[in-house]
C-alpha positions in Angstrom: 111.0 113.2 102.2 113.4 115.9 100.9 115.2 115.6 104.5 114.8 111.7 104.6 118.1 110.3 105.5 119.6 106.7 103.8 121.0 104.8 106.1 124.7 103.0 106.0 122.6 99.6 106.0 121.2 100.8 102.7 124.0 102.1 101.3 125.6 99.2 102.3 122.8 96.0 100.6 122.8 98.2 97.1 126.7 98.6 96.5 126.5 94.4 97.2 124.7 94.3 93.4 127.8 94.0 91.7 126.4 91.7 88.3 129.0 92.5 85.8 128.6 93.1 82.3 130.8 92.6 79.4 132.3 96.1 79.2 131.3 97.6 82.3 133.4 97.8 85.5 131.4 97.7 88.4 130.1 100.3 90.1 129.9 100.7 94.3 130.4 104.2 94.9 127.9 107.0 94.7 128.1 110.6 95.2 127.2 112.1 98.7 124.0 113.8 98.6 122.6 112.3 95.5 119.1 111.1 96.1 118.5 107.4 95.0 121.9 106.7 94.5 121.6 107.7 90.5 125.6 108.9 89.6 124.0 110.5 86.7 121.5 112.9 88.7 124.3 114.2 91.2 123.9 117.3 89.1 120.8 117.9 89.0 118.7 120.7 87.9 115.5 120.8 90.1 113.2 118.7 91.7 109.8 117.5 91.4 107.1 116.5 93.6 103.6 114.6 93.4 101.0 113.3 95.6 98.3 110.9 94.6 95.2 109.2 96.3 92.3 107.4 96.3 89.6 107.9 99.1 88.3 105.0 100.8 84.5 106.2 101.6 83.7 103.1 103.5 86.5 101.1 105.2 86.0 97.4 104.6 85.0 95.5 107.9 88.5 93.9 108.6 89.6 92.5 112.4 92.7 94.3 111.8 91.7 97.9 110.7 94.1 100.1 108.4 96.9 98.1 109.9 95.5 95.0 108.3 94.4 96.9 104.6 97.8 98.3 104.3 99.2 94.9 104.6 96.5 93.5 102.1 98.0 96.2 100.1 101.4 95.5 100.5 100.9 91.7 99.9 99.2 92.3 96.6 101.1 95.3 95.5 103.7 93.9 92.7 100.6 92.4 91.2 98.0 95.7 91.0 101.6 98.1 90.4 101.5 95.6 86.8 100.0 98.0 84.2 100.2 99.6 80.5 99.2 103.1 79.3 99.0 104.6 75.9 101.0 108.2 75.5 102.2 110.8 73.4 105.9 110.2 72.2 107.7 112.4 70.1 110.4 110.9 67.5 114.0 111.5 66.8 115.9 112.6 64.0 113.9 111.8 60.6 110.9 110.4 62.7 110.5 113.7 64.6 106.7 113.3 64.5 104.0 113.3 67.0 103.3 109.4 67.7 101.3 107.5 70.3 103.1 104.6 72.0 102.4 102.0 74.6 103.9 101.5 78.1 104.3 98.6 80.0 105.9 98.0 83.2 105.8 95.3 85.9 108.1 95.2 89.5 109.6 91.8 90.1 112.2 90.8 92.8 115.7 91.3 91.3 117.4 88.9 89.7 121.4 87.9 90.4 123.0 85.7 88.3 125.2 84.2 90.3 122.9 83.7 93.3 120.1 81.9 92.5 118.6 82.6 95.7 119.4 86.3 95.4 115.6 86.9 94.2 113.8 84.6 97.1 115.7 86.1 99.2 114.0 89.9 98.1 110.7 88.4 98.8 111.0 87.3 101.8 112.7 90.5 103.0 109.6 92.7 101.2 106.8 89.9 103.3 108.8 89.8 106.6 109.6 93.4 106.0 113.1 93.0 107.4 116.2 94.3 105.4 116.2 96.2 102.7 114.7 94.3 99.5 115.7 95.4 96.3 112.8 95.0 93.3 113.6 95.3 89.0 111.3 97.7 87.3 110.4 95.7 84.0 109.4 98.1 81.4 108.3 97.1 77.8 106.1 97.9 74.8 103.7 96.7 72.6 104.5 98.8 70.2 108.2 97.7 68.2 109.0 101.3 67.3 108.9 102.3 70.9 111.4 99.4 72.4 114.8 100.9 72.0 113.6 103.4 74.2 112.4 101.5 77.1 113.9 102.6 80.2 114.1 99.4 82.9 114.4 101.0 86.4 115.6 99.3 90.2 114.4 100.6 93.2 115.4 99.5 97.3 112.8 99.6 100.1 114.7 102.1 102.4 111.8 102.8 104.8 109.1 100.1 106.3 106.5 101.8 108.9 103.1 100.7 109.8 101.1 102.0 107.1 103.7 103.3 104.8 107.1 102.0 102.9 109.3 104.2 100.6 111.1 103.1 97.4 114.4 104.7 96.7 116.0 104.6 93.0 118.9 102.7 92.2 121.6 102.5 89.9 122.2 98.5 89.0 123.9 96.4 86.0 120.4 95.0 84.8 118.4 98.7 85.0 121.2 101.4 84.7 120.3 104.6 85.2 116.6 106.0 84.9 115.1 109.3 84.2 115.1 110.5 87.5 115.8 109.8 91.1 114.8 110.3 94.5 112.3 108.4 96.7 108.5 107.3 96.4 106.1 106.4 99.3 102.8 104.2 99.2 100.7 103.5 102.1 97.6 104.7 103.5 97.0 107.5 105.8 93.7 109.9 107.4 93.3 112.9 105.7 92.2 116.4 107.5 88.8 115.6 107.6 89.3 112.1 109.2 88.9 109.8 106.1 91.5 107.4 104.9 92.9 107.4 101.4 95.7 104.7 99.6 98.3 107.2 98.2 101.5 107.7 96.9 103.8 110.8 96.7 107.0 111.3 95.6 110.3 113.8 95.4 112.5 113.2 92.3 115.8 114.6 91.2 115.3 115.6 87.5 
């Protein structure tokens, strides 16, 4: 992924989000060589890497093989990538304390408002998996001390494959900037000794 090129066509579909908000002037330019688009990471001071899986030890009996499981996978994803965890925050200023908060986050087409049919159209590029659909990162809390730092997040599909499709970070009006940026892949591939495993990796500016 660290040599993974954008193409114009991607470029092209994010610098159309152009939602304007009171006080901002839109944005449609980014910097060459800035993974994810993320103005604010062109400066960046290193980059990080993961990989995780999950083994499948017996495939389930499906006509179309791993071809048909990754699109099983696919077709269900925004619903099992919905989730919550509990971490360790740390305050600021006169609550600089130790404090566990909770996370929640949820994808979702993104929204336009004024095209109505701006978020349709997102899912029907992610099912036909033509064009480059754009989805909203929805982040929250349950916990009210921990909202005014929730960090909402965009991504684009800049890669479909068989088996595989990879996110790219975005900068929009409804998410702004994020924490980092770069790309992240899920899919399913065969491991060294022959087994299959659903994973995701990733290469982030941070």
């Amino acid at each position: 992924m660290y040599f993974f090129h954008i193409g114009n066509a991607v470029i092209s579909n994010n610098n159309n989000i152009t939602i304007k908000k009171p006080g901002k002037a839109p944005k449609t330019k980014y910097p060459e060589g800035c993974i994810g688009f993320d103005t604010t990471k062109a400066n960046y001071i290193g980059h990080l890497m993961d990989y995780f899986s999950v083994r499948i030890d017996k495939m389930p009996e499906l006509e179309g093989g791993v071809v048909q499981l990754y699109k099983l996978l696919k077709q269900n994803f925004l619903t099992l990538s919905a989730g919550s965890i509990d971490f360790k925050g740390h305050g600021a200023g006169p609550r600089s304390i130790d404090m566990t908060v909770n996370g929640l986050w949820k994808f979702r087409p993104y929204p336009k408002e004024d095209d109505p049919k701006y978020e349709k159209e997102q899912v029907r590029k992610w099912n036909s998996e033509t064009g480059n659909p754009i989805f909203y990162i929805e982040a929250g809390s349950n916990d009210w001390h921990a909202e005014p730092i929730v960090d909402h997040g965009a991504v684009i599909v800049s890669e479909f494959s068989d088996t595989c499709w990879l996110f790219t970070t975005i900068y929009t009006y409804e998410s702004e900037t994020q924490p980092f940026s770069g790309h992240r892949q899920f899919g399913i591939h065969q491991d060294e000794e022959g087994c299959y495993r659903i994973f995701t990796r990733a290469l982030d500016r941070v």
